[in-house]
KEKOLRO-511643 format. One record per residue (C-alpha): residue in three letters; x, y, z. Coordinates in steps of 0.25 Angstrom, whole numbers, plus 5000, padded with zeros to 4 digits. Example, Ala and Ser with C-alpha at 12.3 -4.5 7.8 and 13.67 -1.06 7.14 Angstrom:
// residues 2
ALA504949825031 SER505549965029 
END
This chain:
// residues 691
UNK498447294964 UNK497447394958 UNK497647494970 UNK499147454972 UNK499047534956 UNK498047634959 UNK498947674972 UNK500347674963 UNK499747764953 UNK499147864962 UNK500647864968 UNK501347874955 UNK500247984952 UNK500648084964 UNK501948044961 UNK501848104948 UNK501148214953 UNK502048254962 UNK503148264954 UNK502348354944 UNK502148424957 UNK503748424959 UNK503948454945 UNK503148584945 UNK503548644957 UNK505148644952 UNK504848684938 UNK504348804945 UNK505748814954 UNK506648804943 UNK505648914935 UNK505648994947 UNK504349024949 UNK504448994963 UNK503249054967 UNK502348964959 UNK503248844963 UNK502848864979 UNK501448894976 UNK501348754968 UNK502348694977 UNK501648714989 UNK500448654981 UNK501248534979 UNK501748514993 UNK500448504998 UNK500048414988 UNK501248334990 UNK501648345002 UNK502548225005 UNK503248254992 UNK504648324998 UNK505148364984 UNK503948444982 UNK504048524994 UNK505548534992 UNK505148614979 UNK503948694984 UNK505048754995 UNK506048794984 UNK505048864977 UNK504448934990 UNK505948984994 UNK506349034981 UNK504849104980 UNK505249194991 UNK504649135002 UNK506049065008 UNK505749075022 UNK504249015020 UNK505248895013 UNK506148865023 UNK505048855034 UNK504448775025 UNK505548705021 UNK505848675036 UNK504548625041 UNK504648515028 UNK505848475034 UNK505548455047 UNK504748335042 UNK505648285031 UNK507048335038 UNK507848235028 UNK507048245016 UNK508048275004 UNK507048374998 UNK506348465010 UNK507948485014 UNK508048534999 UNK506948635000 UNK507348675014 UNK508848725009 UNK508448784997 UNK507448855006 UNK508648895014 UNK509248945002 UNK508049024998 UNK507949095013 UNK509549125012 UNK510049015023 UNK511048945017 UNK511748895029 UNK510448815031 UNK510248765017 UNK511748725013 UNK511748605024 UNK510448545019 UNK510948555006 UNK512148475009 UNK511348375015 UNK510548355003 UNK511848344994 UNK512148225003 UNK510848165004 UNK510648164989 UNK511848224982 UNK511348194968 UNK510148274967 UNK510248404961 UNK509348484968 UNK510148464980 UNK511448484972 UNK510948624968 UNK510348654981 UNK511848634988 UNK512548724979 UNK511348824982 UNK511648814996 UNK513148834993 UNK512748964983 UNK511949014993 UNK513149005005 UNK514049084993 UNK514748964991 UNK514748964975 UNK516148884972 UNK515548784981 UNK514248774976 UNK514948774962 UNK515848674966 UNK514748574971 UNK513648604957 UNK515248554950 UNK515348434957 UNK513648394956 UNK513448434942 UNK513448304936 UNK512348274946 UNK511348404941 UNK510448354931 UNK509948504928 UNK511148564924 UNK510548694921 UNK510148714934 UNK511448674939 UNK512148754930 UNK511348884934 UNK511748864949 UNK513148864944 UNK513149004936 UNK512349044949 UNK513549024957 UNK514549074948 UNK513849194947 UNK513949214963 UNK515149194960 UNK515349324953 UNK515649234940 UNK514749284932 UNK515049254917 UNK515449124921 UNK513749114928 UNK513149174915 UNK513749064908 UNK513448954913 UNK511949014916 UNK511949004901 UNK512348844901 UNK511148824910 UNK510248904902 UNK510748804890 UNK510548684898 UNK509148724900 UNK508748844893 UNK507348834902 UNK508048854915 UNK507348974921 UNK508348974933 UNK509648984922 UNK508949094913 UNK508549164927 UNK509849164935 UNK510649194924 UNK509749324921 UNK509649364935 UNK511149364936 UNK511349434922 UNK510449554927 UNK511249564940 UNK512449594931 UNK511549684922 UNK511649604910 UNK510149624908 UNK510149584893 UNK510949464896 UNK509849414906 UNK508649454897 UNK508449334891 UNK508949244900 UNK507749294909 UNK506749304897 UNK506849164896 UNK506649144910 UNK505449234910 UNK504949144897 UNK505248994907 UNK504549064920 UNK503649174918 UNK503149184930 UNK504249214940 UNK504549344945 UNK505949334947 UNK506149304932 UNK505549414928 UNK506149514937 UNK507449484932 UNK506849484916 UNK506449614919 UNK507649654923 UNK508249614910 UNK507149664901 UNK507449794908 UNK508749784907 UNK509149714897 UNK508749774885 UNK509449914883 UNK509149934869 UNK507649944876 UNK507050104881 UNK506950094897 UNK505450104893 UNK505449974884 UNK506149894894 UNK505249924905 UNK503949894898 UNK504449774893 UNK504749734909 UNK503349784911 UNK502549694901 UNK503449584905 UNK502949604921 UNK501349624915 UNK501649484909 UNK502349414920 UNK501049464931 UNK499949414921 UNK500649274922 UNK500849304936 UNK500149404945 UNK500549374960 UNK500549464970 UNK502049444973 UNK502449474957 UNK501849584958 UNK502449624970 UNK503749594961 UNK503149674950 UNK502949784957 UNK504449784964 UNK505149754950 UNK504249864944 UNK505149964956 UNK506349914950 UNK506249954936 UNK505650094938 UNK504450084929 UNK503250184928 UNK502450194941 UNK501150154931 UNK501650014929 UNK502149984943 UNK500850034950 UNK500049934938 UNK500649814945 UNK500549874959 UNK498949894956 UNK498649764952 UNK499449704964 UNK498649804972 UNK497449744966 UNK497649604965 UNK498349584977 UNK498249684987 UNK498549625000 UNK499949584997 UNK501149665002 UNK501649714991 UNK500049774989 UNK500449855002 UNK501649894998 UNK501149964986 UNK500250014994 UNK501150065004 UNK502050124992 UNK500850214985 UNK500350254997 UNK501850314999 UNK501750384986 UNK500450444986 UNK500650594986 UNK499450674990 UNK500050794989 UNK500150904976 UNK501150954969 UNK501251064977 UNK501350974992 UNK499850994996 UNK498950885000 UNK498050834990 UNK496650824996 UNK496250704987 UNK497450634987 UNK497650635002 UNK496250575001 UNK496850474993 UNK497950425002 UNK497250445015 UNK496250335008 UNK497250255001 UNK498150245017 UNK496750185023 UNK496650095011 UNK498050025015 UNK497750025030 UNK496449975028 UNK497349855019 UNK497049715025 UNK498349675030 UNK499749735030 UNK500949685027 UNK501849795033 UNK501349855045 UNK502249985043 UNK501549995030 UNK500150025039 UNK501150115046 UNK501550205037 UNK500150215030 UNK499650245043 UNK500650345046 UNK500350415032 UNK498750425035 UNK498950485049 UNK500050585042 UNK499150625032 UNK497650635040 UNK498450695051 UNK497950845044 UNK496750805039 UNK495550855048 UNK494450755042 UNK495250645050 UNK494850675065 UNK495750665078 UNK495150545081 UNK495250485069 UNK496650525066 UNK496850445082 UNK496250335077 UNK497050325063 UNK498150345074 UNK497950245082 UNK497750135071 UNK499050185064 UNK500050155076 UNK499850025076 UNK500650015062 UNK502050055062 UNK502550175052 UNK503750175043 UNK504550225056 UNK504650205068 UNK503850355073 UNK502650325063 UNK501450325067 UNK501650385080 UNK502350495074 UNK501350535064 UNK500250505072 UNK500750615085 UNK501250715073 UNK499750725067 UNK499050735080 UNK499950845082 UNK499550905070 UNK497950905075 UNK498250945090 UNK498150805097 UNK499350815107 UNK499050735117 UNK498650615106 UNK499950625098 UNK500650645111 UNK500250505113 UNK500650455099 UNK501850505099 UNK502350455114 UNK501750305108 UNK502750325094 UNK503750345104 UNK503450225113 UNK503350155098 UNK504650195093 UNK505450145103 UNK504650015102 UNK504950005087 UNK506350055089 UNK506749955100 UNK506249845089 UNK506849905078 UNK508249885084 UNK508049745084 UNK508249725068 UNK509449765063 UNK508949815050 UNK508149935058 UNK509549975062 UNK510150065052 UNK508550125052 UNK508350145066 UNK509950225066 UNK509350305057 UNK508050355060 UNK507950295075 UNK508250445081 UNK507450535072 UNK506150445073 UNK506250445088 UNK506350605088 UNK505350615078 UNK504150535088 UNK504850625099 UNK504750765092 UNK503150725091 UNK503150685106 UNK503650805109 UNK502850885100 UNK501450815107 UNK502050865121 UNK502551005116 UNK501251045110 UNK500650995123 UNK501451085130 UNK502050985138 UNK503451045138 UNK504350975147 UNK504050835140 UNK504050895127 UNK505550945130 UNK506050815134 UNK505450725122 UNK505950835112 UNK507450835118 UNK507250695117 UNK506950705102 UNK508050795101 UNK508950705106 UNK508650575099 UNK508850655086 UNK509350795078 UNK509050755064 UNK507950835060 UNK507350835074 UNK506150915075 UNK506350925088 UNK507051035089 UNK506051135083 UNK504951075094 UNK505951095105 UNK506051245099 UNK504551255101 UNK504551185114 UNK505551285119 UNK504951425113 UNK503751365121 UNK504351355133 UNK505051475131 UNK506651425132 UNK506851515119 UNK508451465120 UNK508151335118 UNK506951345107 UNK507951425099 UNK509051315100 UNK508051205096 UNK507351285084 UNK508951325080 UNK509151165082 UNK507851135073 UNK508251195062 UNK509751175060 UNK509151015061 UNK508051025052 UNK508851115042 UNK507451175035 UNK507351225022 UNK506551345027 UNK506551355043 UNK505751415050 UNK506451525060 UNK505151575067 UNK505351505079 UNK506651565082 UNK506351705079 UNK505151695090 UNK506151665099 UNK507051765093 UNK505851855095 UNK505551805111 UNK507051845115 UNK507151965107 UNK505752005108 UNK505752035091 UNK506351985077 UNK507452055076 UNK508752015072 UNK508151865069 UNK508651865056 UNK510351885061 UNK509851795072 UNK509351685063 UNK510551695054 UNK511451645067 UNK510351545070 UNK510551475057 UNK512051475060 UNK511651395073 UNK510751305066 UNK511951265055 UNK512851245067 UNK511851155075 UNK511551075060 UNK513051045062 UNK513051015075 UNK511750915072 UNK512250845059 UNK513650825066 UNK512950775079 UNK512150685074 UNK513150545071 UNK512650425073 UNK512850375088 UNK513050245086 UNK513750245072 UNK513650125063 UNK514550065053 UNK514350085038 UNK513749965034 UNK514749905023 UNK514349915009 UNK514849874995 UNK513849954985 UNK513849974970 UNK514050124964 UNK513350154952 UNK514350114945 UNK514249974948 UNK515749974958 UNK515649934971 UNK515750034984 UNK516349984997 UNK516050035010 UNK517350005011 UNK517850115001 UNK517450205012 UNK518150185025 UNK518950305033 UNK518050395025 UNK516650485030 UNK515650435021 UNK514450505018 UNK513350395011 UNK512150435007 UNK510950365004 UNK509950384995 UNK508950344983 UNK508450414971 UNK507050414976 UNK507450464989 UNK507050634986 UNK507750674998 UNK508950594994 UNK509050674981 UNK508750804989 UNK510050804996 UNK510850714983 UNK511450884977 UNK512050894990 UNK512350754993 UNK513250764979 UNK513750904985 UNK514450824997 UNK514950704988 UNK515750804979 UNK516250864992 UNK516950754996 UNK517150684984 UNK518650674985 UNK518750664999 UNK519550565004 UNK518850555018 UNK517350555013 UNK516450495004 UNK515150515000 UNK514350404994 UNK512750364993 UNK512150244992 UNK510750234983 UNK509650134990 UNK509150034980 UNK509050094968 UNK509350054953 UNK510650084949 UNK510050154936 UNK509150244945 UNK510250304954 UNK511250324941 UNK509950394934 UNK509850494946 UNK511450514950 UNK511650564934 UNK510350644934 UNK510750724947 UNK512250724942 UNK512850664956 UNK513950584956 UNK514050554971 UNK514250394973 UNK513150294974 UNK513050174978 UNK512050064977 UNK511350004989 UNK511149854985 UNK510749804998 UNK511649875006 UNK510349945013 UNK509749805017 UNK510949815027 UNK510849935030 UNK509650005029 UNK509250135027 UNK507650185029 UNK508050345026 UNK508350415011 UNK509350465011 UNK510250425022 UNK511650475025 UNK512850415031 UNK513950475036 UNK515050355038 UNK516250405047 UNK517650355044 UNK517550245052 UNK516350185043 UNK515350215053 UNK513950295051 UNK514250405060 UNK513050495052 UNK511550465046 UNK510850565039 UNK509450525034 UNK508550595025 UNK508850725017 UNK509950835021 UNK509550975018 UNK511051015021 UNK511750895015 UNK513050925011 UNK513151025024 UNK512850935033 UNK513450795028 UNK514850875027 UNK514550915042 UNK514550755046 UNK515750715035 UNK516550825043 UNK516350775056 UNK516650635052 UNK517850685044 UNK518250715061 
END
């Protein structure tokens, strides 16, 4: 009898236990601190590990702490073994959810409704199944008809504000947020949502103390905060700019002395982007994530990033000795990093420490060889690097035959990369771009190698190659001038010298090596100058004859698009049809951008009342405030649109980047980078798409 007892109170002992267990690990999801809830509830599964419920809740706080995937295959193996267990199928469609497959969650969750329709975890899991399908009215229908079975009625009422909010009902949502937050004024979930929607519509001081409160009832979660800061940002316009930020500020020192984890800080760091606060402030948090956890990715992406902006050069564009020092010693430090998490990272350093040491004569040949030889086995930022870089340099210190051999490599390499680039979609819109002008750029090189090799013949036919791949700022031409004056076919020199600079358009170009041939068939110098001026006709006439050329082969259609302008109204693709469109694209920060924006304006006033043609820009991922701040200050009133995500469908890798869409909506054009002759030479492709 005694043991009988002693065995039913150590049962009723881990039964207890585990529902404290239990208990913890969804007061955590309903606080959503996620993050703390899978690290306990993965604790707890192990400690428990026949108890379903438990691992039911340690999977709902996994998926919702970003690591859905991780759930699911988790979440699948559980149910391998326990295929019918009412509480691993729970975990297993909200993890569904969480990883955006719907159409795999909605038929467990109507199995559970079947199996057990009175449970109200299941109730609220089938209408989320149903908000995730987009089916609101359905899924309000349904919360309708099981409300009486919902003992949390805040809960069920802030899924129903949810819905209505999807709905585009959004008074109606606000409201009965506030009857949930009535019913239970401690519902971190009801002060949250509500806040997080009342920001999206900008009603920051409505919010705030919705989401002080929330802050107060979870301090710990990131995603609380974020959206408090917003608010506090926002939402106090009595406030200076300055007060507001250094309230946000003191609020984030508080939230990282309560908790300093590697991924806040990673959050930290990217919310410190966002509000645009003094660089000292955001580099604080940068150093101490530097410091404390340095073998993180986000630790090599601020890494990555100031090594981008290190300048080691005056104010006057000379190297500074020291400072080159500095960032030839700080490029090692990030090789030399125990692992990587993005090989192209490596890469680009790599690419940067050949470029820089390519001059230096303290750094041998052989040495420079073998910092070559390590570096290509990391791709650069495209698909040339580091071949490119590497053959350029060994130009530079005489080593033909050795770049020779880089550069025929690169070559081999680009096709290899380019052939698996085609593969992935999302490579398209960048390979259409810049697939052309990186393939001339590697043979340019190639052709440099066997021209200052002196072998001719092979030279010839890897430059016209070049030539032929691409005429946008191909440099080709100026080395098939050189290759020609060599070889003495003067005709030819002078056409592709004349070629080189109605393509490269330079500020100030250099006419030398046409007066030498000038001077080899007139046997002196007179007369250059009346003989240059019809030169530079030519070269305008050959610029045409280039810009027009050079449509798009295989021209795409205009990815549809429904953007905001900076006035809050919505712009359809639509709006343009039968017209040419020009659409440019740019960012503040983008200086090249900005360098062509006087012109750019010049070209919108030209066709402003056109019926034919329009001219409109589109701003990548900017704060509204920011690109209003610029268009005001720069007194241009040409249209701009927001991107949103529309660049997640159609990306584009150069800034700035022009389209020119033809009337039947397809891109018959793309200009890339900055346009010394803008409004020139963009009027020269409207007109031949006005044909």
């Amino acid at each position: 009898m005694l043991i009988f007892l002693a065995f039913f109170a150590a049962n009723a002992q881990t039964l207890k236990s585990e529902q404290i267990a239990l208990k913890k690990i969804q007061a955590l999801y309903f606080a959503r601190d996620f993050e703390s809830g899978a690290e306990i509830g993965e604790q707890f599964a192990k400690k428990f590990p026949d108890n379903t419920e438990i691992k039911a809740w340690f999977i709902l706080n996994m998926a919702r702490a970003g690591n859905a995937k991780e759930a699911v295959k988790l979440a699948e193996k559980f149910s391998e073994k326990n295929k019918e267990n009412a509480w691993i199928l729970f975990a297993l469609a909200n993890a569904y959810i969480r990883n955006a497959q719907p159409d795999k969650a909605f038929p467990i969750s109507e199995k559970l409704i079947a199996l057990t329709p009175e449970n109200e975890e299941f109730i609220l899991l089938y209408a989320n199944a149903l908000l995730t399908k987009k089916e609101y009215t359905r899924a309000l229908e349904f919360l309708d008809k099981n409300a009486s079975k919902m003992f949390d009625q805040a809960r069920l009422m802030t899924l129903i504000a949810e819905l209505f909010y999807r709905q585009n009902e959004k008074e109606k949502s606000f409201s009965i947020y506030a009857q949930a937050q009535k019913i239970n004024p401690k519902d971190v979930n009801a002060l949250y949502s509500a806040g997080l929607f009342l920001n999206r519509e900008k009603r920051f001081t409505e919010a705030l103390p919705l989401l002080k409160r929330a802050v107060e009832l979870s301090p710990k979660v990131f995603q609380v905060r974020e959206q408090y800061w917003d608010a506090l940002f926002q939402g106090q316009p009595k406030k200076s700019e300055q007060q507001r930020k250094a309230e946000v500020i003191a609020d984030i020192n508080a939230f990282l002395k309560i908790r300093l984890t590697s991924k806040n800080l990673e959050n930290v760091v990217y919310y410190f982007r966002k509000i645009e606060p003094v660089d000292r402030q955001k580099s604080v948090v940068e150093d101490v994530l530097l410091v404390k956890f340095p073998q993180t990715a986000e630790a090599e992406r601020i890494s990555i990033n100031r090594l981008r902006r290190f300048n080691y050069y005056t104010k006057d564009r000379k190297i500074d000795e020291l400072k080159k020092v500095e960032y030839v010693k700080k490029l090692w430090t990030f090789i030399n990093r125990p692992q990587y998490f993005n090989q192209k990272h490596v890469g680009e350093v790599y690419t940067n420490l050949l470029h820089i040491l390519q001059d230096d004569k303290k750094v041998s040949d052989t040495e420079y060889l073998k910092i070559a030889k390590r570096a290509i086995n990391y791709d650069g930022l495209n698909f040339t690097d580091p071949y490119s870089t590497i053959s350029s340099a060994l130009i530079k210190r005489g080593l033909f035959a050795e770049a020779e051999k880089f550069a025929e490599a690169g070559l081999k390499k680009f096709d290899v990369k380019l052939s698996e680039a085609k593969k992935d979609e999302q490579n398209k819109t960048y390979l259409d771009f810049s697939e052309k002008t990186d393939r001339a750029k590697i043979l340019n090189i190639l052709g440099e190698t066997l021209l200052k090799q002196k072998k001719y013949e092979k030279a010839e036919k890897v430059l016209l190659e070049s030539a032929e791949t691409s005429k946008e700022y191909n440099y080709v031409f100026k080395l098939l001038g050189e290759l020609y004056e060599t070889t003495n076919e003067l005709e030819k020199a002078e056409d592709s010298y004349i070629s080189y600079f109605a393509i490269m358009n330079l500020e100030k170009p250099n006419y030398d090596n046409l007066k030498n041939i000038y001077q080899k068939r007139k046997g002196s110098t007179d007369g250059f100058e009346n003989y240059l001026l019809n030169v530079k006709k030519i070269e305008k006439t050959k610029r045409r004859e280039i810009v027009v050329s050079g449509r798009n082969k295989e021209a795409k259609d205009l990815v549809a698009f429904n953007l905001k302008t900076l006035d809050g109204k919505s712009f359809s693709s639509n709006d343009l049809k039968g017209k040419v469109v020009v659409i440019n694209i740019w960012a503040t920060w983008c200086s090249p951008c900005v360098k062509e924006m006087p012109e750019l304006q010049q070209l919108y006033k030209k066709y402003s009342g056109a019926k034919d043609v329009a001219v409109i820009t589109i701003d990548s991922l900017e704060e509204l405030e920011t690109i209003k701040k610029f268009m005001t200050g720069k007194k241009y009133d040409f249209p701009v649109l927001l991107s949103g995500d529309y660049f997640s469908a159609v990306p584009v890798n150069i800034f700035p980047t022009t389209w020119f869409v033809d009337k039947q909506g397809k891109i018959a054009y793309t200009k890339t980078g900055y346009s010394k002759n803008l409004l020139e030479e963009f009027d020269w492709r409207i007109e031949e798409l006005k044909k």
